[in-house]
PADO-279459 format. One line per 5 residues: number of its first residue (from 1); their letters; for each residue x, y, z of N, C-alpha, C. Coordinates in Angstrom, 1 decimal, decimal comma, always signed. Example, Ala and Ser with C-alpha at 12.3 -4.5 7.8 and 13.67 -1.06 7.14 Angstrom:
# PADO-279459
1 = AS = +13,2 -5,7 +7,8 +12,3 -4,5 +7,8 +13,2 -3,3 +7,8 | +12,8 -2,2 +7,1 +13,7 -1,1 +7,1 +12,9 +0,0 +7,9
This chain:
# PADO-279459
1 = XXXXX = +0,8 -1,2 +0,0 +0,0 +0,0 +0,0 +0,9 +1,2 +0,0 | +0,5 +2,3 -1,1 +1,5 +3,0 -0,7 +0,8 +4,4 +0,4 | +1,8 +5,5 +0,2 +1,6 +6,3 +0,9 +0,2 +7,4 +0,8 | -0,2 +8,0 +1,4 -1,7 +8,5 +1,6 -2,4 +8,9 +2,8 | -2,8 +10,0 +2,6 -4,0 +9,9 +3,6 -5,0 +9,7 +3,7
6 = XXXXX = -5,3 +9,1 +4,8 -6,5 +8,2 +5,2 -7,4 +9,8 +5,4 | -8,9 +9,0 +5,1 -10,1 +9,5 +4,8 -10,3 +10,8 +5,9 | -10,3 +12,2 +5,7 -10,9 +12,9 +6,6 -9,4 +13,7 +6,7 | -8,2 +13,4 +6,2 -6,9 +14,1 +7,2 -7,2 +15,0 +5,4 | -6,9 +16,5 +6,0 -6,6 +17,3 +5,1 -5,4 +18,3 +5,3
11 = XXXXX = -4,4 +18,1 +4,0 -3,5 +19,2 +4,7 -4,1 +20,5 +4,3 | -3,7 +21,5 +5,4 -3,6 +22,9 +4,8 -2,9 +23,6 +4,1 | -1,7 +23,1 +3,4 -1,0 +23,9 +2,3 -0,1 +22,5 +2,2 | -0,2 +22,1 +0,8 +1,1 +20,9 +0,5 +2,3 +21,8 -0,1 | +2,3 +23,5 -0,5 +2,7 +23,9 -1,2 +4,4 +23,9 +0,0
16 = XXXXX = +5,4 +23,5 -0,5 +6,3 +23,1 +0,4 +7,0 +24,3 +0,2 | +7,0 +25,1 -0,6 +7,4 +26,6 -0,5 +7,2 +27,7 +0,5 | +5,9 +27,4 +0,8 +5,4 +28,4 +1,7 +5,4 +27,8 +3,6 | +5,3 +28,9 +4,6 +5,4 +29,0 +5,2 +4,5 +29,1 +6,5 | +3,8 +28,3 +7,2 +3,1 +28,5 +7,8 +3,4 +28,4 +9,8
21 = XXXXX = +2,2 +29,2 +10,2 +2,8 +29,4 +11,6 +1,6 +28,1 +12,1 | +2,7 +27,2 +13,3 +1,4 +26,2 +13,3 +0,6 +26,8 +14,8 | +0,5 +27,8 +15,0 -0,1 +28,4 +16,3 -0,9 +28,6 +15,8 | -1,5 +28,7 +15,0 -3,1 +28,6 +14,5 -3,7 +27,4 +13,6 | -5,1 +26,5 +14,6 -5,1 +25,7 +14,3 -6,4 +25,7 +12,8
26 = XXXXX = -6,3 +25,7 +11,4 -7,5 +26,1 +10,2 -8,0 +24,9 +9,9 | -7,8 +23,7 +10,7 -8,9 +22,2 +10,2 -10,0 +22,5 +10,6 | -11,1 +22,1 +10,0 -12,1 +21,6 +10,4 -12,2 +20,6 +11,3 | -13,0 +20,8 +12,0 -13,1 +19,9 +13,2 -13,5 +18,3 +12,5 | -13,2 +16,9 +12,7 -13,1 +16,1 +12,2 -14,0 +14,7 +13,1
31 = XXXXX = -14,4 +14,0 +12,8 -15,0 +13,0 +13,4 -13,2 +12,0 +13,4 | -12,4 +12,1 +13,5 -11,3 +11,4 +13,5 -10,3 +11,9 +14,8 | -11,2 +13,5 +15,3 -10,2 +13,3 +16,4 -11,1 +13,6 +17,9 | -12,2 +12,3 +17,6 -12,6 +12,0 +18,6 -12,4 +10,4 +18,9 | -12,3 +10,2 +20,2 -12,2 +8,9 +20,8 -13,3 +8,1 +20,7
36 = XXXXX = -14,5 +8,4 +20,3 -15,6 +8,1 +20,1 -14,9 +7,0 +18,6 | -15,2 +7,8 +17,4 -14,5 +7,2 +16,2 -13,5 +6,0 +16,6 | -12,2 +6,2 +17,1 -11,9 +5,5 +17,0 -11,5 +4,5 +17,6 | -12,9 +4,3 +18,9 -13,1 +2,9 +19,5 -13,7 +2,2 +18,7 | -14,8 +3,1 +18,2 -15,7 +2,0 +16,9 -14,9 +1,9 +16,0
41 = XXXXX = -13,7 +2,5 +15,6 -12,7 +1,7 +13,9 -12,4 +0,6 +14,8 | -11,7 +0,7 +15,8 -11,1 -0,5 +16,4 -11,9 -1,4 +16,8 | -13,3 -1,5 +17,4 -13,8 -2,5 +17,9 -14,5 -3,1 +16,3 | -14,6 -2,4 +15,2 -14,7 -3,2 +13,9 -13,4 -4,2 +13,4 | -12,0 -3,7 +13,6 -11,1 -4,3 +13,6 -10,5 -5,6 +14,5
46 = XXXXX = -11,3 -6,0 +15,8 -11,3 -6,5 +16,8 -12,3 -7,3 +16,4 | -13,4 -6,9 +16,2 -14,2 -8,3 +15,5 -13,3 -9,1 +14,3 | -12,8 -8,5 +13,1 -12,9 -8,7 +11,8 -11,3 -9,7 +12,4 | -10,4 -8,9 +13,3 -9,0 -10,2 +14,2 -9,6 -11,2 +14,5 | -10,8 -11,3 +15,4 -11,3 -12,4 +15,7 -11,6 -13,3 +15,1
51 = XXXXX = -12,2 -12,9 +13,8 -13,1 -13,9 +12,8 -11,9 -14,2 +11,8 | -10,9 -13,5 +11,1 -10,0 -13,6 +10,4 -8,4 -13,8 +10,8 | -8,2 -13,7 +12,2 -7,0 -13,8 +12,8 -6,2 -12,7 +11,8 | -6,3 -11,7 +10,9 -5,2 -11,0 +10,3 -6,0 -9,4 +11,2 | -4,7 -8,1 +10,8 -5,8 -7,3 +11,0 -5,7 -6,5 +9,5
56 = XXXXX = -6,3 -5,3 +9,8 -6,9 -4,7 +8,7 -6,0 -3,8 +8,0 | -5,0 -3,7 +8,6 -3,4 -2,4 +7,9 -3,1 -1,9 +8,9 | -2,4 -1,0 +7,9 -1,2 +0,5 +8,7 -2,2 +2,0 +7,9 | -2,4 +2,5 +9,3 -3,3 +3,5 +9,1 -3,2 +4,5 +7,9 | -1,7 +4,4 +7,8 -0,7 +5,4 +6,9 -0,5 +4,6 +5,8
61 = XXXXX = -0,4 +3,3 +5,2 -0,3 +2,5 +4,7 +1,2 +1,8 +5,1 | +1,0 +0,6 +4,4 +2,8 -0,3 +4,9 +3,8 +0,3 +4,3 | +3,7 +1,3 +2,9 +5,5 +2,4 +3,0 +5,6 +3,3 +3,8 | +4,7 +3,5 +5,0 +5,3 +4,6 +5,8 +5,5 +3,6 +6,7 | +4,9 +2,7 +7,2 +5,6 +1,7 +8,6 +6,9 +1,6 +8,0
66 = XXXXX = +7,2 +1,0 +6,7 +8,1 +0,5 +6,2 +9,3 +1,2 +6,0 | +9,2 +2,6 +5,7 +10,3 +3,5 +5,8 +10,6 +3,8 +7,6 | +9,3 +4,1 +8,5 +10,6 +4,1 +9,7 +10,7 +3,2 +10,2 | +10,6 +1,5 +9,9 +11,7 +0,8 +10,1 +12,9 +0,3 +9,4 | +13,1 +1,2 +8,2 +14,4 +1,0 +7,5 +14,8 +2,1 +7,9
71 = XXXXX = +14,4 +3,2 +8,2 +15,3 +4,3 +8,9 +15,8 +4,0 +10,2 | +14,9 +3,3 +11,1 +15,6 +2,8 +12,6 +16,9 +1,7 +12,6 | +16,5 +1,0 +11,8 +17,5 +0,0 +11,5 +19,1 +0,2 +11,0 | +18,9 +1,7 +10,2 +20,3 +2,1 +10,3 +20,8 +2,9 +10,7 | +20,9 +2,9 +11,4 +20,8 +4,2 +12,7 +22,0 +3,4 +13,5
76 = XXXXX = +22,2 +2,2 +13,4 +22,6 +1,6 +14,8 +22,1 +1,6 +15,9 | +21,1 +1,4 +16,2 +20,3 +2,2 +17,3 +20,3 +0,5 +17,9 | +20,7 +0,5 +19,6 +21,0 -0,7 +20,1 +19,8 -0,9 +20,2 | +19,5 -2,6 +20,5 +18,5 -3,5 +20,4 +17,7 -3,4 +21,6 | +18,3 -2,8 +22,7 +17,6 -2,8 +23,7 +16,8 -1,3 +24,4
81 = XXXXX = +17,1 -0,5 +23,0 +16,7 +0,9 +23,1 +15,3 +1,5 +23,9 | +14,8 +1,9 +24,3 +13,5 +1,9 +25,0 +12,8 +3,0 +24,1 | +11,6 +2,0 +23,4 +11,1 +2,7 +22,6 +9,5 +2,8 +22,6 | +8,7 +4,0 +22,7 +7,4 +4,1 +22,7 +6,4 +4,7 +21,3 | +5,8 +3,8 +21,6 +5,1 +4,0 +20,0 +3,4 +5,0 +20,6
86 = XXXXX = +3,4 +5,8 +20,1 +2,3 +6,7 +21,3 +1,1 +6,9 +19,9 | +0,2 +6,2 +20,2 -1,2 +6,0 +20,0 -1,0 +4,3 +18,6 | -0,6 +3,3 +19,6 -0,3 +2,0 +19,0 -1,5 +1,3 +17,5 | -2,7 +1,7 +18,4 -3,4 +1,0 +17,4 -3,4 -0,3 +17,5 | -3,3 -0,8 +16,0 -3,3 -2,6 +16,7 -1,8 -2,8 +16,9
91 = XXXXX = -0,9 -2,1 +17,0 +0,3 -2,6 +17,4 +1,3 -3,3 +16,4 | +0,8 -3,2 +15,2 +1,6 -3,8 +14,2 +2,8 -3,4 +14,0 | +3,3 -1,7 +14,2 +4,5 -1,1 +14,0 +5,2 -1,7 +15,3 | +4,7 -2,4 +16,2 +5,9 -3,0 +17,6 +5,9 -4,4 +17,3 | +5,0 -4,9 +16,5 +5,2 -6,3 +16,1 +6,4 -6,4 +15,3
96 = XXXXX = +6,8 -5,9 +14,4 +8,1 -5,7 +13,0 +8,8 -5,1 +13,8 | +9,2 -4,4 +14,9 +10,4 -4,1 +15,5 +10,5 -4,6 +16,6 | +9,9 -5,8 +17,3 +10,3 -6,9 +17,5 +10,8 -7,8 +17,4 | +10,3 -8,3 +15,4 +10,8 -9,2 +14,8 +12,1 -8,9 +14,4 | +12,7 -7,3 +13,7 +13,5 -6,8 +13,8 +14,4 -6,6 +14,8
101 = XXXXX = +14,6 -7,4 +16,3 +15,6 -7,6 +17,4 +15,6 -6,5 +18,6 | +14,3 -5,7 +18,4 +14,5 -4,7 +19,1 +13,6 -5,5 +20,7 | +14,2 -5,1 +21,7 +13,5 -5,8 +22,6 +13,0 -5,2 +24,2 | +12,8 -3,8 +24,1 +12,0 -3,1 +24,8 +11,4 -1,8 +24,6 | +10,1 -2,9 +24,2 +8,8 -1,9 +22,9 +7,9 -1,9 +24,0
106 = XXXXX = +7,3 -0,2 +23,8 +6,3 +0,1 +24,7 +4,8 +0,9 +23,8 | +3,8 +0,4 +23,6 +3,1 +1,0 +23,2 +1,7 +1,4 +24,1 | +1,4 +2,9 +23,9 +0,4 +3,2 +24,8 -1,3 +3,4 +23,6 | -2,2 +3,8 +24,1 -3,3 +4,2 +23,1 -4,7 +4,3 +24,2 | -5,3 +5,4 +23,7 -6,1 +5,9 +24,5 -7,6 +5,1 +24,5
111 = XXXXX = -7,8 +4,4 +23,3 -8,8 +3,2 +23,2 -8,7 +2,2 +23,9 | -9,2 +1,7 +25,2 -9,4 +0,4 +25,3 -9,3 -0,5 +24,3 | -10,2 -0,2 +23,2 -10,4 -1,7 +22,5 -9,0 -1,7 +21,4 | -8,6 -0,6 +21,3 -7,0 -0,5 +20,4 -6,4 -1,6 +21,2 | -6,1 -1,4 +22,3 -5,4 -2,2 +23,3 -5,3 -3,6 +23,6
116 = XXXXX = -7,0 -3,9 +23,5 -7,0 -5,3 +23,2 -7,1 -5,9 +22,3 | -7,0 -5,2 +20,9 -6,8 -5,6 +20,1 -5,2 -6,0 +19,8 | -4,3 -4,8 +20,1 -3,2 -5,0 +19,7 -2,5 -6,0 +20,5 | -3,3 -6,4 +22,1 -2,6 -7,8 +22,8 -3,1 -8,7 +22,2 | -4,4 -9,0 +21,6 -4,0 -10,1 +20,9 -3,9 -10,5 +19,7
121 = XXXXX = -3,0 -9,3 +19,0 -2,6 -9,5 +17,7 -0,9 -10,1 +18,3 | -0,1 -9,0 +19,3 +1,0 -9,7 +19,7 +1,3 -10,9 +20,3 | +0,0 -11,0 +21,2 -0,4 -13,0 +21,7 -0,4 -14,0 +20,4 | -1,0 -13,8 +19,4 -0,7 -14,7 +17,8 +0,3 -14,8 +17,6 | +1,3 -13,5 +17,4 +2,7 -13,8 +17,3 +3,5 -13,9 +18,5
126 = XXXXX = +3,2 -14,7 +19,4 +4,1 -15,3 +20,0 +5,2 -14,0 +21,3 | +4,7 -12,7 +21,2 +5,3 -11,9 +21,5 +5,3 -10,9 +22,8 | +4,6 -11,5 +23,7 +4,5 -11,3 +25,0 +5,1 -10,5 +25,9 | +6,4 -10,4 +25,4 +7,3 -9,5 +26,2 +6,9 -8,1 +25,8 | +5,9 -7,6 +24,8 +5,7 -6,2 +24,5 +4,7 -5,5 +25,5
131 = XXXXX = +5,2 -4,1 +25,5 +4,4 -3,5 +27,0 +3,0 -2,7 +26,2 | +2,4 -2,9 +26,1 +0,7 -2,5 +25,6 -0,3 -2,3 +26,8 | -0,7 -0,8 +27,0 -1,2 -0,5 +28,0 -2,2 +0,8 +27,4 | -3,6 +0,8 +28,3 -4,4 +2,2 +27,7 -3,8 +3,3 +28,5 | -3,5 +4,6 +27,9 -3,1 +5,6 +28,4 -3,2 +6,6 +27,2
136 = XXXXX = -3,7 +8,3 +27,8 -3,7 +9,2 +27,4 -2,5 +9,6 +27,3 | -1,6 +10,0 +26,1 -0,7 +10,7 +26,1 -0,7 +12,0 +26,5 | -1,8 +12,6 +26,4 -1,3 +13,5 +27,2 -1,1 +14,2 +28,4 | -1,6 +12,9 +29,0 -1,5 +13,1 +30,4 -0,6 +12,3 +31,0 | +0,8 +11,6 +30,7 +1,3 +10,7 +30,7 +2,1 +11,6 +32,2
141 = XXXXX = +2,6 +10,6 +33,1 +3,2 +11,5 +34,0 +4,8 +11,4 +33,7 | +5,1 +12,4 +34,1 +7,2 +12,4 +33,9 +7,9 +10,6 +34,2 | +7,3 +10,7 +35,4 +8,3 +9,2 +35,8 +7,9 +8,0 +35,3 | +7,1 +8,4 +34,7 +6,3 +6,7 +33,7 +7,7 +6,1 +33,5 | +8,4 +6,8 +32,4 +9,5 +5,8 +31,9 +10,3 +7,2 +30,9
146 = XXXXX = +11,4 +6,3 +30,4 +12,0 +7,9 +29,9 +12,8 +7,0 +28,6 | +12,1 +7,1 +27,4 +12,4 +6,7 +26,3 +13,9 +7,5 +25,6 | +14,5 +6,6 +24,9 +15,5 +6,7 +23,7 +14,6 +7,5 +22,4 | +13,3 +6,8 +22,1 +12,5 +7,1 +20,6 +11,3 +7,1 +21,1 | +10,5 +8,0 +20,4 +9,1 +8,1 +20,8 +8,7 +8,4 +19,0
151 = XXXXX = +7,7 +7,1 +18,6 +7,1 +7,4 +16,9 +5,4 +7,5 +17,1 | +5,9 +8,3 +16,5 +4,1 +8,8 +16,4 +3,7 +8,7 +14,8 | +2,6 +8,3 +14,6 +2,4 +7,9 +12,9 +0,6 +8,1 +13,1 | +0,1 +9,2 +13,5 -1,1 +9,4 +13,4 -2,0 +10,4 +13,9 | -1,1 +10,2 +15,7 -1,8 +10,7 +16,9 -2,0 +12,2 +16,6
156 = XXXXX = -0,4 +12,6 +16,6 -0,4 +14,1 +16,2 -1,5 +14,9 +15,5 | -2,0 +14,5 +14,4 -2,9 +14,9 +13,3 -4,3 +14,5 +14,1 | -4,5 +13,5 +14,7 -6,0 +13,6 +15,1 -6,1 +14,4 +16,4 | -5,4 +14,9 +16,9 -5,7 +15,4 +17,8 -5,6 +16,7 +17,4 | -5,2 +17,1 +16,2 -5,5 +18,7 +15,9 -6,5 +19,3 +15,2
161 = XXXXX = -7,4 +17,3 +14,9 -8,8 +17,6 +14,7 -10,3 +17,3 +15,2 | -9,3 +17,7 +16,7 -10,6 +17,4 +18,1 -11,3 +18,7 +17,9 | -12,5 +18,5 +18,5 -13,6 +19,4 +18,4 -13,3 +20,8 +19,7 | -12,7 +20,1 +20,9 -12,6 +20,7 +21,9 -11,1 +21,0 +22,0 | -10,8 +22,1 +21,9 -9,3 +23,2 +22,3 -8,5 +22,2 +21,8
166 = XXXXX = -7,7 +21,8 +20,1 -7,1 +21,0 +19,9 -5,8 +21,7 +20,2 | -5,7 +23,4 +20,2 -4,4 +24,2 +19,8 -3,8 +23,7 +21,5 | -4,9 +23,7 +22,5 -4,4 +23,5 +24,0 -3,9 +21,8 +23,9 | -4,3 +21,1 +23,3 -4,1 +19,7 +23,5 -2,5 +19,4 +22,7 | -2,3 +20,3 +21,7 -1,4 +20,1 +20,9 -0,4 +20,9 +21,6
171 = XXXXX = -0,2 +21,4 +22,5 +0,6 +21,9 +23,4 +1,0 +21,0 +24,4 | +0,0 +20,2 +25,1 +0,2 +19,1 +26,1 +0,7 +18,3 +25,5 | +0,8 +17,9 +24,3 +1,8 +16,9 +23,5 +2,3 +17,0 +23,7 | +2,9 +18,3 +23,2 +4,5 +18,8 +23,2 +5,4 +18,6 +24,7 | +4,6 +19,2 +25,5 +4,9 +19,1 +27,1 +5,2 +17,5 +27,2
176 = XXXXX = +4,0 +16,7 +27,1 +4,0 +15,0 +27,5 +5,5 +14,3 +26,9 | +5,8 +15,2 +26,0 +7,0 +14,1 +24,5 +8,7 +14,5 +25,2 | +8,2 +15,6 +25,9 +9,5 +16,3 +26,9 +9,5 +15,5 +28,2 | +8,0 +15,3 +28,5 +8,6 +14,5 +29,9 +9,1 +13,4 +29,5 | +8,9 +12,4 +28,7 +8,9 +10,8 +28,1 +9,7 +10,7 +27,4
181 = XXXXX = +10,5 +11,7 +26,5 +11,8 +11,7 +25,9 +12,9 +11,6 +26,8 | +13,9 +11,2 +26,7 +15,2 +11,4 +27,2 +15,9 +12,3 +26,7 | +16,8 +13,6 +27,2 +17,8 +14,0 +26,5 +18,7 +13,1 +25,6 | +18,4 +14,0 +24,4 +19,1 +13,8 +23,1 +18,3 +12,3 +22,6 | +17,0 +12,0 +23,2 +16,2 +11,2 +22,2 +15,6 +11,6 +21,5
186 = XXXXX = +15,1 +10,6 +20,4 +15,0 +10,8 +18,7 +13,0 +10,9 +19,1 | +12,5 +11,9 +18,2 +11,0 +11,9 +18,0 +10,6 +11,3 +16,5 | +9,8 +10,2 +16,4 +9,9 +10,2 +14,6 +8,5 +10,7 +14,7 | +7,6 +11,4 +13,5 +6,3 +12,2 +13,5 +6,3 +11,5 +12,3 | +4,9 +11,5 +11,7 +4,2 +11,0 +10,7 +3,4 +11,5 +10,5
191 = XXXXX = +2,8 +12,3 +9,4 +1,6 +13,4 +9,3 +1,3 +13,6 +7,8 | +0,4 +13,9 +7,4 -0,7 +14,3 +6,4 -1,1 +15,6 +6,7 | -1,4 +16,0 +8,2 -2,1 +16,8 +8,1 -1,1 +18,6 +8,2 | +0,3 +18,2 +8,5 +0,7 +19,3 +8,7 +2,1 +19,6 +7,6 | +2,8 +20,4 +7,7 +3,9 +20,5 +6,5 +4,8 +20,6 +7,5
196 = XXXXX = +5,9 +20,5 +6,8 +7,4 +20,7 +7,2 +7,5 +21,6 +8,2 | +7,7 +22,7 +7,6 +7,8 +24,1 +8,4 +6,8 +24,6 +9,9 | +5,3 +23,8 +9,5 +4,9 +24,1 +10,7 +4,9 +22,8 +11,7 | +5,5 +21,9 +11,6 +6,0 +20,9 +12,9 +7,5 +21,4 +13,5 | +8,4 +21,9 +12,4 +9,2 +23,0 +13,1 +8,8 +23,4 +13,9
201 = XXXXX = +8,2 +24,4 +13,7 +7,6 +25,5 +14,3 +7,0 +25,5 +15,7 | +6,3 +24,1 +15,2 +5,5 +23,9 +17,0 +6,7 +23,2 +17,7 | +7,7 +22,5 +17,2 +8,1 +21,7 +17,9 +9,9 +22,6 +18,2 | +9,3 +23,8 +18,2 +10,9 +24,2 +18,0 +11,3 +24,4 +19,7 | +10,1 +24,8 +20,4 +11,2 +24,5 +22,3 +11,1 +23,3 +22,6
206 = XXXXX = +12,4 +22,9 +22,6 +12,7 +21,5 +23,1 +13,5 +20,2 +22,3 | +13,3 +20,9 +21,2 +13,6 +20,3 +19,7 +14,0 +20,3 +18,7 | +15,0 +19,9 +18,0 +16,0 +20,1 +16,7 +15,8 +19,4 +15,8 | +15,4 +19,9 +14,4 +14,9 +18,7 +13,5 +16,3 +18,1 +13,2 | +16,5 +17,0 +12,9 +17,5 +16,1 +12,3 +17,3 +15,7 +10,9
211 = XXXXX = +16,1 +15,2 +10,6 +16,1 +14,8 +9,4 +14,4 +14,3 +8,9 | +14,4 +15,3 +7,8 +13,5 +15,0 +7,2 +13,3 +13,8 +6,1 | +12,4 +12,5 +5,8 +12,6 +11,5 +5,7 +12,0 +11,6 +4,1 | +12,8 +11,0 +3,2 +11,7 +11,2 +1,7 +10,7 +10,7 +1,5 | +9,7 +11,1 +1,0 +7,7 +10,5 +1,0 +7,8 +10,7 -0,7
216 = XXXXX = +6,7 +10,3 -1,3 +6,3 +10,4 -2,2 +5,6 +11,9 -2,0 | +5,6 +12,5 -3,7 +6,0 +14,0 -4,2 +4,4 +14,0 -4,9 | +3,8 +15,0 -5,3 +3,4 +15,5 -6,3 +3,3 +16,7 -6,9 | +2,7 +16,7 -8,1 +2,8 +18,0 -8,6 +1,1 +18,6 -9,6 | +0,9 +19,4 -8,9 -0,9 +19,8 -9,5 -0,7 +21,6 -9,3
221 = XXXXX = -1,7 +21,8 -10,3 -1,2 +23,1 -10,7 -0,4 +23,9 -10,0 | +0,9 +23,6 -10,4 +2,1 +24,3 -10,1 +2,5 +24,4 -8,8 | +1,3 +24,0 -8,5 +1,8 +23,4 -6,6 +2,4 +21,9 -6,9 | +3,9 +22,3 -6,0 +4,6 +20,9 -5,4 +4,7 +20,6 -3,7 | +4,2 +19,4 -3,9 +4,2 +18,9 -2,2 +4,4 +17,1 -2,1
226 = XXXXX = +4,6 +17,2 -1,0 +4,5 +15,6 -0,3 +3,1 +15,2 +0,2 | +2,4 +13,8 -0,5 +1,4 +13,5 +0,5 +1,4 +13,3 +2,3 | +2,6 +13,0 +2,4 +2,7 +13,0 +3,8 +4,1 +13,3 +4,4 | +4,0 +13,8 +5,5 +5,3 +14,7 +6,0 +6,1 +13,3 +6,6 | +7,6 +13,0 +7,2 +7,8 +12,7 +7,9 +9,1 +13,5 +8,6
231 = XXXXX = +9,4 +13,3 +10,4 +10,4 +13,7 +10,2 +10,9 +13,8 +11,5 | +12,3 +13,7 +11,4 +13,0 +13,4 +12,9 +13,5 +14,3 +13,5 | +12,9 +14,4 +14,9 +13,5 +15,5 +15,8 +14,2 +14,8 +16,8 | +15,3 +15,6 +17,5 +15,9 +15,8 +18,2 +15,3 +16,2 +19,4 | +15,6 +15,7 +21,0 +15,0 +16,5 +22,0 +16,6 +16,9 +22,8
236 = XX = +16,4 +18,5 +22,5 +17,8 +19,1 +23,5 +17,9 +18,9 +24,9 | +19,3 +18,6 +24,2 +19,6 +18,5 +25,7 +20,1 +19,2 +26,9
């Protein structure tokens, strides 16, 4: 599957030229960044595991799983890195980087039924030692644990399409990713909904971009852009 966004994520400017301040939030409010939504996507997916033992994808499709685990992989990044995947889903990005040798994977997600779905997609594969637990990111407290990597491949974007104060919630991210980061840990972000410049921008106290990751391009009247952003920050140390 390649790259895309899923149904409802709109960017505000693909035009990768231009400049935008992300302090102001211009989505439309979205049925995608309520919890409502996506207990019922997940508890559709939780049936359809049950009945079919497979699940249903990668929200982003499998070239964006698939690029940041070829980007993690050469990194040298040790095996025993402590790594949180923040809004898991069914857990499939911690399944492939467990099969990949990594061996203390933590994913959180604010759905119950994400949660049980994604334990027993990792109970099929045999994979038990993975830490899968319900929790709001943004209320995560400092001493929970203190990550190497924190990937996010979704959360960010629905939460900037909550109905209620997403600009305040998108702030508490930023706060939550400082307490749960370790100095000089890596952030990976995954987005559709926002451009380059303005995940800079929000993410610039506390944070150094490293590297932005190549996506698929296009080009429509004379606007050029990426369907979807990715990109690696730095947390200062």
């Amino acid at each position: 599957m390649e790259d895309g966004c899923p149904d409802g994520c709109v960017r505000k400017d693909q035009n990768t030229n231009k400049e935008q301040s992300s302090s102001k939030i211009d989505f439309e409010p979205s049925n995608l960044g309520t919890k409502e939504y996506w207990d019922h996507a997940y508890e559709r997916e939780l049936e359809w595991f049950r009945a079919s033992g497979e699940t249903s994808g990668v929200w982003f499709g499998e070239e964006s799983m698939d690029r940041i685990l070829k980007w993690i992989e050469k990194q040298n990044i040790p095996k025993d890195a402590a790594l949180l995947d923040v809004g898991t889903g069914n857990g499939v990005l911690l399944v492939e980087l467990a099969k990949a040798g990594f061996t203390n994977l933590s994913g959180i997600d604010s759905s119950k039924t994400a949660v049980e779905l994604a334990k027993a997609v990792v109970e099929k594969e045999g994979l038990l030692s993975l830490k899968i637990q319900v929790a709001d990111f943004l209320h995560l407290f400092p001493c929970l644990s203190h990550y190497e990597i924190c990937i996010d491949k979704g959360t960010f974007d629905a939460i900037s399409l909550g109905f209620d104060h997403p600009g305040e919630k998108l702030r508490s991210y930023r706060q939550s990713l400082l307490n749960v980061l370790k100095n000089g840990g890596l952030y990976v972000i995954t987005s559709c909904n926002w451009t380059k410049q303005e995940l800079v921008n929000h993410f610039n106290e506390g944070f150094e971009l490293l590297e932005e990751l190549p996506t698929s391009r296009f080009h429509f009247g004379g606007t050029t852009g990426n369907t979807v952003t990715v990109l690696v920050f730095k947390r200062k140390e």
